[in-house]
PyMOL commands that place a pseudoatom at each C-alpha (Angstrom):
pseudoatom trace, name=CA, resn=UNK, resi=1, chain=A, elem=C, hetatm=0, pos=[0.000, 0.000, 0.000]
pseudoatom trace, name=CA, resn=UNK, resi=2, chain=A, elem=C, hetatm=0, pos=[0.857, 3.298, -0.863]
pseudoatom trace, name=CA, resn=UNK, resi=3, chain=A, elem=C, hetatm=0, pos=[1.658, 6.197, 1.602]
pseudoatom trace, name=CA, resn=UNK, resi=4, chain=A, elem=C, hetatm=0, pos=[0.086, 9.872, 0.319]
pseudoatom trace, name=CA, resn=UNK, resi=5, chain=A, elem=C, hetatm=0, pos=[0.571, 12.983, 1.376]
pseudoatom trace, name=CA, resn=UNK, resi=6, chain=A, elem=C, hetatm=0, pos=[-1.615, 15.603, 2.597]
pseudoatom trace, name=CA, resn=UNK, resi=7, chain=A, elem=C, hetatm=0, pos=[-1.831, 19.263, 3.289]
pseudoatom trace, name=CA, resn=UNK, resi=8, chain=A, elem=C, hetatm=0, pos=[-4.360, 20.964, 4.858]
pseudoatom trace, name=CA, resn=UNK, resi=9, chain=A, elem=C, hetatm=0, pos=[-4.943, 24.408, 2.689]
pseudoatom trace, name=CA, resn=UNK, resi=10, chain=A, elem=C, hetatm=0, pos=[-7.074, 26.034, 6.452]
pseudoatom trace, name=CA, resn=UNK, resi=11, chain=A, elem=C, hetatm=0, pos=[-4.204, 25.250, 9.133]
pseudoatom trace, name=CA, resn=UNK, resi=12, chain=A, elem=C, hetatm=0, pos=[-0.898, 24.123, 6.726]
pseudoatom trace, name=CA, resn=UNK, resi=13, chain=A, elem=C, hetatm=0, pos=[-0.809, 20.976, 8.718]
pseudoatom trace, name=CA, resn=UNK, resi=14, chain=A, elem=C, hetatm=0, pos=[1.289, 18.557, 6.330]
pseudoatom trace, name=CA, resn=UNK, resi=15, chain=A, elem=C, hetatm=0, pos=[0.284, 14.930, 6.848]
pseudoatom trace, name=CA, resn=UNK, resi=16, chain=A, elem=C, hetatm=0, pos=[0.978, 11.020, 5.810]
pseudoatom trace, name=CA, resn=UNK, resi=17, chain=A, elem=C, hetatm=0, pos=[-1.518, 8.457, 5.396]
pseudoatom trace, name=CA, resn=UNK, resi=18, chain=A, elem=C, hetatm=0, pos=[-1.421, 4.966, 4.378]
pseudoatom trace, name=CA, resn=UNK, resi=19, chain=A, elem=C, hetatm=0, pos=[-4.091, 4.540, 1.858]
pseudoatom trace, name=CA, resn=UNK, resi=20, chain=A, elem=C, hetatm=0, pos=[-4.936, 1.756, -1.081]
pseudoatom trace, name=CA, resn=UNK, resi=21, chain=A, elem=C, hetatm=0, pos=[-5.515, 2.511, -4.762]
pseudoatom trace, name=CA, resn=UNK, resi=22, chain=A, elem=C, hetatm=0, pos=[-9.250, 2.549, -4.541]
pseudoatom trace, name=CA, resn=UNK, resi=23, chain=A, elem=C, hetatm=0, pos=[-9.155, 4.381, -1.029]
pseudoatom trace, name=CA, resn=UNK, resi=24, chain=A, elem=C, hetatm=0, pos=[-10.707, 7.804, -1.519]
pseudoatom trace, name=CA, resn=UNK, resi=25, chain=A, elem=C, hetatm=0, pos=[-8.667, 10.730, -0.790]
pseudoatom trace, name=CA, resn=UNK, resi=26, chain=A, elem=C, hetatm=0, pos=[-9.217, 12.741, 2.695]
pseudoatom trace, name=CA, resn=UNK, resi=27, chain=A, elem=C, hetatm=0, pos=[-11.212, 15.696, 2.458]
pseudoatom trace, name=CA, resn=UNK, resi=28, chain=A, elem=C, hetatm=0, pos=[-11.493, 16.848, 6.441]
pseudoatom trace, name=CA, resn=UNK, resi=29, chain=A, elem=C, hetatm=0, pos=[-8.305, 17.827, 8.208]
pseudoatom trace, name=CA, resn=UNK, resi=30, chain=A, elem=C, hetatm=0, pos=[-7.308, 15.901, 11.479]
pseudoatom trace, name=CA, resn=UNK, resi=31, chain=A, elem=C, hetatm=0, pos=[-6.510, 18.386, 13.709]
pseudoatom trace, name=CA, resn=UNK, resi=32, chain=A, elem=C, hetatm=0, pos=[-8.751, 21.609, 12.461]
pseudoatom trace, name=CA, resn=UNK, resi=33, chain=A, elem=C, hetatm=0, pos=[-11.446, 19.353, 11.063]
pseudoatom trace, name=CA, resn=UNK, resi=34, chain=A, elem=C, hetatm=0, pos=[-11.953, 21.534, 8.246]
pseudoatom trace, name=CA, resn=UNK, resi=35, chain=A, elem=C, hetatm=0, pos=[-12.947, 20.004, 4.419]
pseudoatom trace, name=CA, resn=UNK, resi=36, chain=A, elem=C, hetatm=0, pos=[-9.689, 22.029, 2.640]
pseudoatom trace, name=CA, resn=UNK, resi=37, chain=A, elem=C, hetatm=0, pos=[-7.075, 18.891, 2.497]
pseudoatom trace, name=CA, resn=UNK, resi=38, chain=A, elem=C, hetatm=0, pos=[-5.751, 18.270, -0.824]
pseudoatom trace, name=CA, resn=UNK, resi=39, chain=A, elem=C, hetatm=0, pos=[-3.485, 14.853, -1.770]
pseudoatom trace, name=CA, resn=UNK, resi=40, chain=A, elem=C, hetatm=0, pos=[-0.007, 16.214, -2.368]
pseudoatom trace, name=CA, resn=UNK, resi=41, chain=A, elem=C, hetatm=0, pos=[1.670, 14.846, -5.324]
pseudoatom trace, name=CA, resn=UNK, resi=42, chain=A, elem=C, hetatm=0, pos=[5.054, 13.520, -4.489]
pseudoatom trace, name=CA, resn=UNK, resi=43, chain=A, elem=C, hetatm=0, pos=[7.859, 12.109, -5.948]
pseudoatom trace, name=CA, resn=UNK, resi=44, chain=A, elem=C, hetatm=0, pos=[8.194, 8.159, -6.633]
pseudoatom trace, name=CA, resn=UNK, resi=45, chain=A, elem=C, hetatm=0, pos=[11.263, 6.431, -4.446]
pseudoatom trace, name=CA, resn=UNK, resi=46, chain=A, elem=C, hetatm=0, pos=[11.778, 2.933, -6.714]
pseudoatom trace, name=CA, resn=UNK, resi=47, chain=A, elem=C, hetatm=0, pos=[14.390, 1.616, -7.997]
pseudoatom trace, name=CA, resn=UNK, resi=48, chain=A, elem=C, hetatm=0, pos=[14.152, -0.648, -11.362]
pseudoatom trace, name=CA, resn=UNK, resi=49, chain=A, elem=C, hetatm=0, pos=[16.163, -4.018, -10.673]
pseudoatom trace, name=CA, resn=UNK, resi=50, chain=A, elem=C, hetatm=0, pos=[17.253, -7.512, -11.834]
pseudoatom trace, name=CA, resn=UNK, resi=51, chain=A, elem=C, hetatm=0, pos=[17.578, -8.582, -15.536]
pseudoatom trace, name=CA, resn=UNK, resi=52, chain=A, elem=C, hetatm=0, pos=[16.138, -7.439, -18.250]
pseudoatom trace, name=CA, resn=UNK, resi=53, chain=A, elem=C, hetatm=0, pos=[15.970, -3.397, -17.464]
pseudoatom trace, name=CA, resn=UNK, resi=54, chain=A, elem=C, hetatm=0, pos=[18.307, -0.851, -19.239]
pseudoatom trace, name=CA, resn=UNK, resi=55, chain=A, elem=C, hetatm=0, pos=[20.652, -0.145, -16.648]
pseudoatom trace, name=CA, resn=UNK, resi=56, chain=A, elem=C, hetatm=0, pos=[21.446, -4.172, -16.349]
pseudoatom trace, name=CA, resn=UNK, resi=57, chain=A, elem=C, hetatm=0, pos=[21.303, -4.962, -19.775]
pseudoatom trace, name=CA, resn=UNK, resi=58, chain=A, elem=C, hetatm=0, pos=[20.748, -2.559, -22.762]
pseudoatom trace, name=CA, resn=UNK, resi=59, chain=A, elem=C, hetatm=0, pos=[23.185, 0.027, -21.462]
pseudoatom trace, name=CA, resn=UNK, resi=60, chain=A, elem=C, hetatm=0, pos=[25.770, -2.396, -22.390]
pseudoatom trace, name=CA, resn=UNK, resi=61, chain=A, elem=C, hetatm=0, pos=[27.567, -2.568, -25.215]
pseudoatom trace, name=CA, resn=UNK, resi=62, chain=A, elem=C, hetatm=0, pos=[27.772, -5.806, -26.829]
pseudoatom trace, name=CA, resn=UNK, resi=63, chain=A, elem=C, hetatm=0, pos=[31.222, -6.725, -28.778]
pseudoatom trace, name=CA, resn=UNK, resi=64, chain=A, elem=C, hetatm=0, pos=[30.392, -8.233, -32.649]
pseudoatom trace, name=CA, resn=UNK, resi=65, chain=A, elem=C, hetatm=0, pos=[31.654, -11.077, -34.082]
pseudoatom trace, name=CA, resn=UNK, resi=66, chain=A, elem=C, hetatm=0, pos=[33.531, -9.270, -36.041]
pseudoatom trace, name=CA, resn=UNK, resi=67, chain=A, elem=C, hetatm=0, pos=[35.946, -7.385, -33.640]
pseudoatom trace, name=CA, resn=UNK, resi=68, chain=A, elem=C, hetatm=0, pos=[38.392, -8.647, -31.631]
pseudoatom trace, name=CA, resn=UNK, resi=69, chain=A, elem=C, hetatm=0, pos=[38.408, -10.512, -28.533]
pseudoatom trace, name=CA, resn=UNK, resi=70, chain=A, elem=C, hetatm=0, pos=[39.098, -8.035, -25.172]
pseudoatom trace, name=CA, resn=UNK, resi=71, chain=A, elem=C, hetatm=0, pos=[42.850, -8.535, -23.803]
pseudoatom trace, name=CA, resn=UNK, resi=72, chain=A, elem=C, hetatm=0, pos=[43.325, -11.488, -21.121]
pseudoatom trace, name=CA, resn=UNK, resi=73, chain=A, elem=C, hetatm=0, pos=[45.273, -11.444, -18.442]
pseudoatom trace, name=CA, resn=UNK, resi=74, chain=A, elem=C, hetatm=0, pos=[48.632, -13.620, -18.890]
pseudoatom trace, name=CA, resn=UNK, resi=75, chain=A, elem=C, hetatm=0, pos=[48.250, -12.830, -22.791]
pseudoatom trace, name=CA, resn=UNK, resi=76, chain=A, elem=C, hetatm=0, pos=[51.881, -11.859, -23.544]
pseudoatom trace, name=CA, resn=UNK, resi=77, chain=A, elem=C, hetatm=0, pos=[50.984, -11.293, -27.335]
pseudoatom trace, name=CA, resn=UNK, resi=78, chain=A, elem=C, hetatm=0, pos=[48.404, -8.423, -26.007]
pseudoatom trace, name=CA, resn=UNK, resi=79, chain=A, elem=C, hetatm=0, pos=[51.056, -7.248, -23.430]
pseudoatom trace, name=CA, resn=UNK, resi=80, chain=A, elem=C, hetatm=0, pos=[53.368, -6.967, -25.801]
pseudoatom trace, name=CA, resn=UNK, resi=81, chain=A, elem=C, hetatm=0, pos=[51.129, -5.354, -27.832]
pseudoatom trace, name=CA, resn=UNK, resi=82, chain=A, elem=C, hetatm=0, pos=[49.563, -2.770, -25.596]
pseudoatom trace, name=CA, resn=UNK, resi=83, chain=A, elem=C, hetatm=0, pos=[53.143, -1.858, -24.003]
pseudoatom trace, name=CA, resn=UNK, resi=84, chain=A, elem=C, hetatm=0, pos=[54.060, -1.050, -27.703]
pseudoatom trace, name=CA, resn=UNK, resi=85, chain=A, elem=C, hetatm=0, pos=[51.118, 1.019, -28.335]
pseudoatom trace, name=CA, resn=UNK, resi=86, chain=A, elem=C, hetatm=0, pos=[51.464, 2.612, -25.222]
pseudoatom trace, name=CA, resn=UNK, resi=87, chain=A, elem=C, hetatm=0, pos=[55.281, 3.290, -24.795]
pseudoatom trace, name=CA, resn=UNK, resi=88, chain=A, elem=C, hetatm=0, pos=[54.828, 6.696, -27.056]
pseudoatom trace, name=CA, resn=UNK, resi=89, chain=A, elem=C, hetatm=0, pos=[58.326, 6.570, -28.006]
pseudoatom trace, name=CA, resn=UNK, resi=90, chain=A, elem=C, hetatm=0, pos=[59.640, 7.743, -31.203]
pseudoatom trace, name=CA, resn=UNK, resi=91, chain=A, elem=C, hetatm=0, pos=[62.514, 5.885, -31.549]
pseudoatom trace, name=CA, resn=UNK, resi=92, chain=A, elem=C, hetatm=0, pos=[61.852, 1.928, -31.711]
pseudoatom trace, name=CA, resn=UNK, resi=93, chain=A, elem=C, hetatm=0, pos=[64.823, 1.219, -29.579]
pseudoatom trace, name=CA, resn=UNK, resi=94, chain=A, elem=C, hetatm=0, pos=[63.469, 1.551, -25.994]
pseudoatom trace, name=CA, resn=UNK, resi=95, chain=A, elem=C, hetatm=0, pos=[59.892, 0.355, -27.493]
pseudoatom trace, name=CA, resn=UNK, resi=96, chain=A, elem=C, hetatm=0, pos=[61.640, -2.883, -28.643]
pseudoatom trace, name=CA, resn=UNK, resi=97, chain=A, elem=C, hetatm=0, pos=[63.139, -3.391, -25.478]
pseudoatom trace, name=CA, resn=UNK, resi=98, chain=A, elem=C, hetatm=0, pos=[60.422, -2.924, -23.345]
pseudoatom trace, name=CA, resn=UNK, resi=99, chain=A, elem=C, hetatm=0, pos=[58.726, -5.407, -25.394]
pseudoatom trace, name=CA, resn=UNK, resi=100, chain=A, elem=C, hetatm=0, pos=[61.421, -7.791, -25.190]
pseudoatom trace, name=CA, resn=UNK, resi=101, chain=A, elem=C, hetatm=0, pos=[61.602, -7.438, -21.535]
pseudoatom trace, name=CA, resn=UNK, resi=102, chain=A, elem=C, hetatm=0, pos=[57.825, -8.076, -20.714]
pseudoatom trace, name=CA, resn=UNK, resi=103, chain=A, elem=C, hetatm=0, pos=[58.224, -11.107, -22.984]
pseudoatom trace, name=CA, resn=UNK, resi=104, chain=A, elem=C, hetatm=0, pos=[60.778, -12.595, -21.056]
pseudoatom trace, name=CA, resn=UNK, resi=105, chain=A, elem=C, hetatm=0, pos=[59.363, -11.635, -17.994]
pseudoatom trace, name=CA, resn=UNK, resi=106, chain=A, elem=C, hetatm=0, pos=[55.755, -13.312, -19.310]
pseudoatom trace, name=CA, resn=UNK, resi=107, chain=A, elem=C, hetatm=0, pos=[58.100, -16.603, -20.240]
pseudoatom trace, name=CA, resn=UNK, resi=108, chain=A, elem=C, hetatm=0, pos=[59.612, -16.706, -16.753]
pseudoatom trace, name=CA, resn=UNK, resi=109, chain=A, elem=C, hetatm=0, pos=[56.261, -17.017, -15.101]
pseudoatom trace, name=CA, resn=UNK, resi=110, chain=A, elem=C, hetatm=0, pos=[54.572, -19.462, -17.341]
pseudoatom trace, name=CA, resn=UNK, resi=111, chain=A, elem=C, hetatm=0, pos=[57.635, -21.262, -17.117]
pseudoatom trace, name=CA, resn=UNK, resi=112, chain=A, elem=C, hetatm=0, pos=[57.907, -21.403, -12.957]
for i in range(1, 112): cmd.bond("trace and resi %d" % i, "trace and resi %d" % (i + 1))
show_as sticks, trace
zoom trace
């Protein structure tokens, strides 16, 4: 059930009531007894959740067939890859190396 709010347009006495659907609305104020109480509209406190609603599901973007896979963890081809891309460096030297290094480093794991 539904809690509505009421004010009373006579005394300004602000009220909550617990009503149904098909419960009429109050008409005579509690405490002056007069018939000037109007419903109050309010604002909604719900939140949408589970599957199937768009924050859960069709906010996401989903990945084609068509593009690659995302990066794994452990991948040394895509760690190679992204340390490459993301060195910066103009000269392939120091790019190379790094890339060497995480390789080796990636071999030495697997490997123990």
């Amino acid at each position: 059930m539904p809690i509505y709010e009421y004010e009373c347009k006579a005394c300004g006495l602000f009220f909550e009531k617990l009503q149904g659907f098909s419960d009429k609305p109050i008409k005579k104020c509690p405490e002056c007894k007069k018939n000037k109480v109007e419903k109050l509209i309010s604002l909604s406190a719900f939140h949408l959740q589970g599957n199937g609603w768009y924050e859960t599901d069709y906010g996401k973007k989903k990945v084609s067939s068509g593009t690659p896979s995302p990066k794994k963890a452990g991948d040394a081809t895509a760690d190679a890859d992204a340390a490459t891309v993301s060195s910066g460096t103009p000269d392939g030297d120091s790019a190379a190396s790094t890339v060497e290094s995480i390789k080796k480093d990636t071999a030495k794991a697997k490997g123990s």
